[in-house]
VOBA-1610 file (N, C-alpha, C; in pm, whole numbers, padded with zeros to 5 digits, always signed):
BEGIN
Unk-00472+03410+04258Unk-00330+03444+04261Unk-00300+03551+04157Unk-00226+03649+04205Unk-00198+03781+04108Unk-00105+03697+04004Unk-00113+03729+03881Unk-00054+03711+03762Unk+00034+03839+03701Unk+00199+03842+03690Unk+00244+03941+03614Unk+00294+03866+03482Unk+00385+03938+03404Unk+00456+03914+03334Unk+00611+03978+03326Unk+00659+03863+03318Unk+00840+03873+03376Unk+00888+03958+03232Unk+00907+04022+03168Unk+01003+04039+03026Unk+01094+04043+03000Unk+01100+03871+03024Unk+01223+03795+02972Unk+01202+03665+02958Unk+01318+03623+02871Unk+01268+03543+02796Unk+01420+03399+02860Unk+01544+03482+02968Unk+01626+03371+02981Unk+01587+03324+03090Unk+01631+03167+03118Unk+01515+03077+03159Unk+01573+03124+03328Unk+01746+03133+03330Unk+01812+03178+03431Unk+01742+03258+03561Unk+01728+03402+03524Unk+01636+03488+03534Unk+01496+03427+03573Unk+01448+03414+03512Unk+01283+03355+03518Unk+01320+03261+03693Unk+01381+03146+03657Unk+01347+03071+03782Unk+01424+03111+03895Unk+01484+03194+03905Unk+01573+03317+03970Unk+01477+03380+04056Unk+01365+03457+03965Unk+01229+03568+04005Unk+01153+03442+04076Unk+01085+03337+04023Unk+01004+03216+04071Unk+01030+03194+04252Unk+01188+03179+04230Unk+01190+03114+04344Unk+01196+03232+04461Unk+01214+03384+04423Unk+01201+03503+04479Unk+01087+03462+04530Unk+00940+03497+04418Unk+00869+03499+04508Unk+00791+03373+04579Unk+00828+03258+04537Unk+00827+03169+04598Unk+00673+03139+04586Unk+00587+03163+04452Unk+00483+03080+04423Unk+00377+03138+04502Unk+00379+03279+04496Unk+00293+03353+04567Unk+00202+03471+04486Unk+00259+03463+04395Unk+00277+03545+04248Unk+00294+03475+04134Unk+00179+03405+03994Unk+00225+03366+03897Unk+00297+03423+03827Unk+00393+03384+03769Unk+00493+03488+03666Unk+00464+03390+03544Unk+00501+03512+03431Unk+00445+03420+03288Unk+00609+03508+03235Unk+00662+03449+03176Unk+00762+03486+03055Unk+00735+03519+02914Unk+00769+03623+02842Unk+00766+03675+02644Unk+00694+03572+02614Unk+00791+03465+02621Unk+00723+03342+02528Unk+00554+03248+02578Unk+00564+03283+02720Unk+00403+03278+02737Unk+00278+03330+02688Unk+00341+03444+02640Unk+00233+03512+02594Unk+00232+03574+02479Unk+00344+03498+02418Unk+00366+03491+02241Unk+00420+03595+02209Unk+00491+03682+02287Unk+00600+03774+02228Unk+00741+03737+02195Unk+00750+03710+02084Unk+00844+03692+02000Unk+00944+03798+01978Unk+00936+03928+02012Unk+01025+04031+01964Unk+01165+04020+02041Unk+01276+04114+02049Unk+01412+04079+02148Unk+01348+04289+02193Unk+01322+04305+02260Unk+01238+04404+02293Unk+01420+04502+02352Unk+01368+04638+02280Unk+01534+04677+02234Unk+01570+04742+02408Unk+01646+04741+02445Unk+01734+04835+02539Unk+01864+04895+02506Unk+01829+05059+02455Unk+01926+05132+02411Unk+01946+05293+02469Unk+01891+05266+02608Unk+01889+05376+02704Unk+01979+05361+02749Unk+02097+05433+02827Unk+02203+05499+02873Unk+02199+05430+02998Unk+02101+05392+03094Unk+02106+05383+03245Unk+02010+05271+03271Unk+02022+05156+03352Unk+01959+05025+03367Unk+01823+05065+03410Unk+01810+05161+03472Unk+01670+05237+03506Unk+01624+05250+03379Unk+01619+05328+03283Unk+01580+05363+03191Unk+01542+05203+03114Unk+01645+05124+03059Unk+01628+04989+03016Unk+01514+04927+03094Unk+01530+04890+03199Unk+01403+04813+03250Unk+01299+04910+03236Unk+01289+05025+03256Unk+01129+05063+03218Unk+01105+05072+03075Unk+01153+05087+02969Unk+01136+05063+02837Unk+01082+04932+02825Unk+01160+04812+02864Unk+01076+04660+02848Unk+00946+04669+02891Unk+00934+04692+03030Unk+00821+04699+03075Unk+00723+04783+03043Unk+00690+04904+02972Unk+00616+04962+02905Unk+00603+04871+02776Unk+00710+04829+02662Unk+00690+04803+02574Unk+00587+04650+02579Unk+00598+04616+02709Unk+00472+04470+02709Unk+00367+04544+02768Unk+00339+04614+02853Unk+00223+04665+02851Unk+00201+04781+02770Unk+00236+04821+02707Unk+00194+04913+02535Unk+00127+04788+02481Unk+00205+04695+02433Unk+00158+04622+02312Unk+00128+04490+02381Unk+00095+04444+02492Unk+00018+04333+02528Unk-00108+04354+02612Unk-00083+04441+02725Unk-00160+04491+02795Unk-00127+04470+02926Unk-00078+04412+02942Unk-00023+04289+03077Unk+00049+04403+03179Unk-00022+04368+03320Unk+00092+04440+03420Unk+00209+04368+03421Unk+00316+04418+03455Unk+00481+04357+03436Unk+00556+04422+03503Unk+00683+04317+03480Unk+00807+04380+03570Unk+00907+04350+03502Unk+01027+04438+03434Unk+01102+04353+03365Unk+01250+04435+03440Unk+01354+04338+03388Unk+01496+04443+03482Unk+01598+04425+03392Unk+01739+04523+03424Unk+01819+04502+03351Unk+01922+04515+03459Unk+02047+04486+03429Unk+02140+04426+03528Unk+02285+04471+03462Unk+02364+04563+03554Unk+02538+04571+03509Unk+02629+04547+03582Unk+02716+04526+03532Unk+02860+04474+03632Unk+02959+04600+03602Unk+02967+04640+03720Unk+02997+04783+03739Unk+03140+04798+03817Unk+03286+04814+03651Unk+03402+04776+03744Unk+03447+04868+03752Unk+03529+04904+03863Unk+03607+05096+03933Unk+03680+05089+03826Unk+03777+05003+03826Unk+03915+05021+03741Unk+03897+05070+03582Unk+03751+05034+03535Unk+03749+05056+03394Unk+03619+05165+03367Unk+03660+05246+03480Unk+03535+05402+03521Unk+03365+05325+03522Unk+03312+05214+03559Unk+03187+05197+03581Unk+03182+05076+03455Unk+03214+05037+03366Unk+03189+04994+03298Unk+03191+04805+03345Unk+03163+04720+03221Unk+03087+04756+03113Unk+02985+04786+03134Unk+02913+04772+03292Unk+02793+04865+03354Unk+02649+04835+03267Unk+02580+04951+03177Unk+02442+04942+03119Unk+02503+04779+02950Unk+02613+04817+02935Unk+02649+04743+02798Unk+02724+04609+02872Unk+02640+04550+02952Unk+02730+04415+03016Unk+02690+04302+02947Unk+02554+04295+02840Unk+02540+04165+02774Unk+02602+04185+02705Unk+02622+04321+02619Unk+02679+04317+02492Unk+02806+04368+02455Unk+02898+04346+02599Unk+03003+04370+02630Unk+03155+04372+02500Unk+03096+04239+02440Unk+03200+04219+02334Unk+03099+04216+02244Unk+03003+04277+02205Unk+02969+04292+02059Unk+02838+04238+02070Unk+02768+04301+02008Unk+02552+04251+01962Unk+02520+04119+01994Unk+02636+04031+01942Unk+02599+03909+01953Unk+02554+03811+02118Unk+02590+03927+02206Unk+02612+03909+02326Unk+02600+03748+02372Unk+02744+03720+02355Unk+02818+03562+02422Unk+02858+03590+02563Unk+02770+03500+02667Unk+02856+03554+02780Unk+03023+03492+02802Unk+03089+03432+02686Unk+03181+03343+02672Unk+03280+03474+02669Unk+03271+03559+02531Unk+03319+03652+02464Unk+03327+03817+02566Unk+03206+03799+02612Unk+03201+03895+02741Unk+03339+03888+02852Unk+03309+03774+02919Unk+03432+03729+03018Unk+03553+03755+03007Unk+03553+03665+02846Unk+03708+03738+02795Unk+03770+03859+02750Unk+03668+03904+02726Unk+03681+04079+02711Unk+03722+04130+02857Unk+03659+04100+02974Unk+03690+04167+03094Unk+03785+04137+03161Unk+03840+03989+03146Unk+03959+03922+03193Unk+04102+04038+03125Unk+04076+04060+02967Unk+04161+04083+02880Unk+04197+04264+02964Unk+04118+04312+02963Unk+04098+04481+02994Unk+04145+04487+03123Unk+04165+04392+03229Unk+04147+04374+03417Unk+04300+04372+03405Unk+04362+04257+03260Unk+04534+04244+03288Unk+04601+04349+03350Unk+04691+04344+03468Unk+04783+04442+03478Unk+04704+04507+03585Unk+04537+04507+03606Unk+04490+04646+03733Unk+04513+04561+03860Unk+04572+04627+03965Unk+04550+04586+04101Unk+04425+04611+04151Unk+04317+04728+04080Unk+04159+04742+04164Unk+04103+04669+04086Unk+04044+04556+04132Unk+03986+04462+04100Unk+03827+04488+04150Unk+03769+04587+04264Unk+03682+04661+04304Unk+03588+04645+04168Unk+03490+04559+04219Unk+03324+04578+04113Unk+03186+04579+04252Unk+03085+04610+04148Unk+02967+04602+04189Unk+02889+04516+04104Unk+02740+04428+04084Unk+02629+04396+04015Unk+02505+04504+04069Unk+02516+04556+03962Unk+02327+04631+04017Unk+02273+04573+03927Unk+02120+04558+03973Unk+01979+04517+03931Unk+01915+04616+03978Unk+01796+04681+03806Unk+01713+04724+03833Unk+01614+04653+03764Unk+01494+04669+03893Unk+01347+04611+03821Unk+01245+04717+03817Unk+01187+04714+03696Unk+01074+04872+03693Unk+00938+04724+03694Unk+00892+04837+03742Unk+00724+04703+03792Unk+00625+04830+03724Unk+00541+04764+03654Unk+00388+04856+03624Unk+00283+04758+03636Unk+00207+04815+03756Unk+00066+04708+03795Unk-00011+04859+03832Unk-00103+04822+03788Unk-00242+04920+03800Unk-00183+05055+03737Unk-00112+05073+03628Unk-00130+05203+03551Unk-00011+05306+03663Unk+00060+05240+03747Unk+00195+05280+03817Unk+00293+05250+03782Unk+00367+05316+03764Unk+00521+05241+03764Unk+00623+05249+03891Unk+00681+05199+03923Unk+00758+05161+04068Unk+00922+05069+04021Unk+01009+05138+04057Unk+01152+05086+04030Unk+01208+05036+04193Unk+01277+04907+04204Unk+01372+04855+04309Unk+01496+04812+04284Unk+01605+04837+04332Unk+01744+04809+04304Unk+01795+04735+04358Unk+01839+04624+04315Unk+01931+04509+04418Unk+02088+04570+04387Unk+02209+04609+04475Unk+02322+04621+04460Unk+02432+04511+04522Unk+02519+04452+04510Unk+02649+04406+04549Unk+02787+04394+04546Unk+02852+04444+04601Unk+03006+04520+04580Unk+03063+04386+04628Unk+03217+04355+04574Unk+03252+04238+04547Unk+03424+04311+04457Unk+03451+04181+04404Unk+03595+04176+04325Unk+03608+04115+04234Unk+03634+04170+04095Unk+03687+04042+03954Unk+03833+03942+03981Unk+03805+03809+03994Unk+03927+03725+03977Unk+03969+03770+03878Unk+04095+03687+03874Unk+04202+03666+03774Unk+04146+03572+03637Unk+04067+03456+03696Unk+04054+03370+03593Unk+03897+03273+03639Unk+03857+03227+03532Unk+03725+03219+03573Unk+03705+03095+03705Unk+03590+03060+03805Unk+03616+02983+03904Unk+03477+02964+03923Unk+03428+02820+03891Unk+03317+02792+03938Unk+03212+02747+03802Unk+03146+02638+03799Unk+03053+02662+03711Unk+02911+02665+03702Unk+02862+02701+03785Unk+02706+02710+03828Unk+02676+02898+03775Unk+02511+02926+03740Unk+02529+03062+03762Unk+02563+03077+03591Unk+02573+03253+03587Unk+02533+03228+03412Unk+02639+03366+03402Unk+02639+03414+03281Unk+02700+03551+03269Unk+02827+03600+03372Unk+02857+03666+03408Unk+02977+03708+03444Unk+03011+03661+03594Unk+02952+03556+03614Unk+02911+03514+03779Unk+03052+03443+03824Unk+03126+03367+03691Unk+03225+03298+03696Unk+03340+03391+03761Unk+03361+03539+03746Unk+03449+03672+03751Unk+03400+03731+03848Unk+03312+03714+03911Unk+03275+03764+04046Unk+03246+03736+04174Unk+03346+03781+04281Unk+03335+03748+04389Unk+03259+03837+04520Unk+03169+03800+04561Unk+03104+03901+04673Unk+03158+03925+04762Unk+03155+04077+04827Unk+03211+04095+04955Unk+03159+03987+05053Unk+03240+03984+05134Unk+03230+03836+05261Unk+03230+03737+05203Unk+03275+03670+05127Unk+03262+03522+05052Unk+03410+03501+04985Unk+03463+03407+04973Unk+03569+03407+04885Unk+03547+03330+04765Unk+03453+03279+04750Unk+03408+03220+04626Unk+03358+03285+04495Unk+03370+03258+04391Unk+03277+03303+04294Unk+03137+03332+04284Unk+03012+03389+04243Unk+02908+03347+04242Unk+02839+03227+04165Unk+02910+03154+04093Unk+02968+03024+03964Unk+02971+02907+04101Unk+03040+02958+04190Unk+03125+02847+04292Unk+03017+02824+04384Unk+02965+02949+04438Unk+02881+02973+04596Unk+02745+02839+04531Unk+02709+02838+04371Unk+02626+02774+04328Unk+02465+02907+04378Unk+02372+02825+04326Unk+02264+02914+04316Unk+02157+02898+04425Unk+02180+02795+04528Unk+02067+02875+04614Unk+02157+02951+04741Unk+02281+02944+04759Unk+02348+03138+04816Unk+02320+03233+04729Unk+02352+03179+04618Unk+02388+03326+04534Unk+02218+03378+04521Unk+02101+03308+04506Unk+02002+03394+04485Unk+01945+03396+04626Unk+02011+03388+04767Unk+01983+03488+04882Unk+02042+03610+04860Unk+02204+03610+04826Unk+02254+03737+04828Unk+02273+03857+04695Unk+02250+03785+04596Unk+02292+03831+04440Unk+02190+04011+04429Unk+02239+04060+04340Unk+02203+04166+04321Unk+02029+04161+04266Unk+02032+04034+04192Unk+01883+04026+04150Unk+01775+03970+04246Unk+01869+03919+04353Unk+01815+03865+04479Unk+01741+04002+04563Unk+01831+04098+04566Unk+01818+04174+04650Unk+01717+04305+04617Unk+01719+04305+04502Unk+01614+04370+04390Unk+01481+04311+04417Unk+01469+04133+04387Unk+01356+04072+04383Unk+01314+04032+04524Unk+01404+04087+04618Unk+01320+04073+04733Unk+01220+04211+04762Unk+01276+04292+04695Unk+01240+04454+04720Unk+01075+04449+04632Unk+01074+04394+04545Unk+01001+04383+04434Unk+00932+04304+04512Unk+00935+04157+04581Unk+00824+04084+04644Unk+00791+04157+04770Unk+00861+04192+04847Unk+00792+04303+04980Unk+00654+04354+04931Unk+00722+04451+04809Unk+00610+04550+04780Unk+00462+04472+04737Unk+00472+04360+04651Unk+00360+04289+04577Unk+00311+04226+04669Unk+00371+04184+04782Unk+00292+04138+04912Unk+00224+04158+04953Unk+00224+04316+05020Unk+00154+04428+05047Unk+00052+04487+04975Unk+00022+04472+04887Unk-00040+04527+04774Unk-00218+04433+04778
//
């Protein structure tokens, strides 16, 4: 069985990718393989972020990998908080403090119009290869649902009237942006 390494370390994510590829593909997580660092993303564009992780474990581990980064991308506030969505309200990145930051900024807009993109950069055999999961959707008013992690509570997918918090997690990881990424990402490793 092919072995990568996921680079990441939240558990969310991890069994998110798992159940993507559905045990066809071992995935190992940072902490499997004793990387301890918070491995930096301070590139401009989620493309750029996920291939920085993923070089920086195969630079300094050796390991083929795939690592991704993910924004919530709202019209009303020109794209944002977009590449800065963990650390929306500050370094400390709370997805508590996040929420309320976006709830606070949304007061008063009638375009409630968002997207989630996911990008995953993959390097196996000395290649690198990027796939994008996208989903266009709408920020509630107030949070709804508690399943699901980060801004999932504030987001509703086109065709659904639920939250992604509400829909709970085995809809949301058929349709979710990291869904749709990590199916792109298992196609290809299939084939391979």
């Amino acid at each position: 069985m092919k072995t990568l390494v996921f680079a990441t370390n939240n558990p969310h994510k991890l069994e998110e990718i798992q159940n993507i590829l559905s045990g066809k593909i071992r995935i190992r997580s940072l902490s499997e393989i004793n990387c301890p660092e918070d491995i930096p993303e301070t590139a401009d564009t989620l493309e750029e972020n996920a291939l920085m992780k993923a070089r920086f474990v195969k630079e300094n581990y050796g390991y083929d990998c795939f690592a991704d980064d993910t924004g919530l991308e709202v019209e009303a506030l020109n794209d944002a908080p977009g590449v800065y969505s963990a650390r929306y309200a500050g370094e400390a990145r709370s997805f508590q403090a996040n929420k309320e930051k976006l709830l606070k900024e949304m007061q008063g807009k009638d375009n409630r119009k968002a997207r989630f993109r996911t990008v995953i950069a993959l390097i196996l055999n000395e290649k690198e290869y990027v796939f994008e999961g996208l989903v266009n959707g709408f920020i509630t008013k107030e949070e709804r649902g508690s399943e699901g992690f980060g801004y999932d509570p504030l987001f509703v997918p086109d065709g659904y009237e639920q939250t992604f918090a509400e829909l709970g997690n085995d809809i949301k990881n058929t349709i979710s942006h990291r869904a749709l990424a990590g199916k792109k990402l298992a196609t290809f490793l299939f084939t391979q």
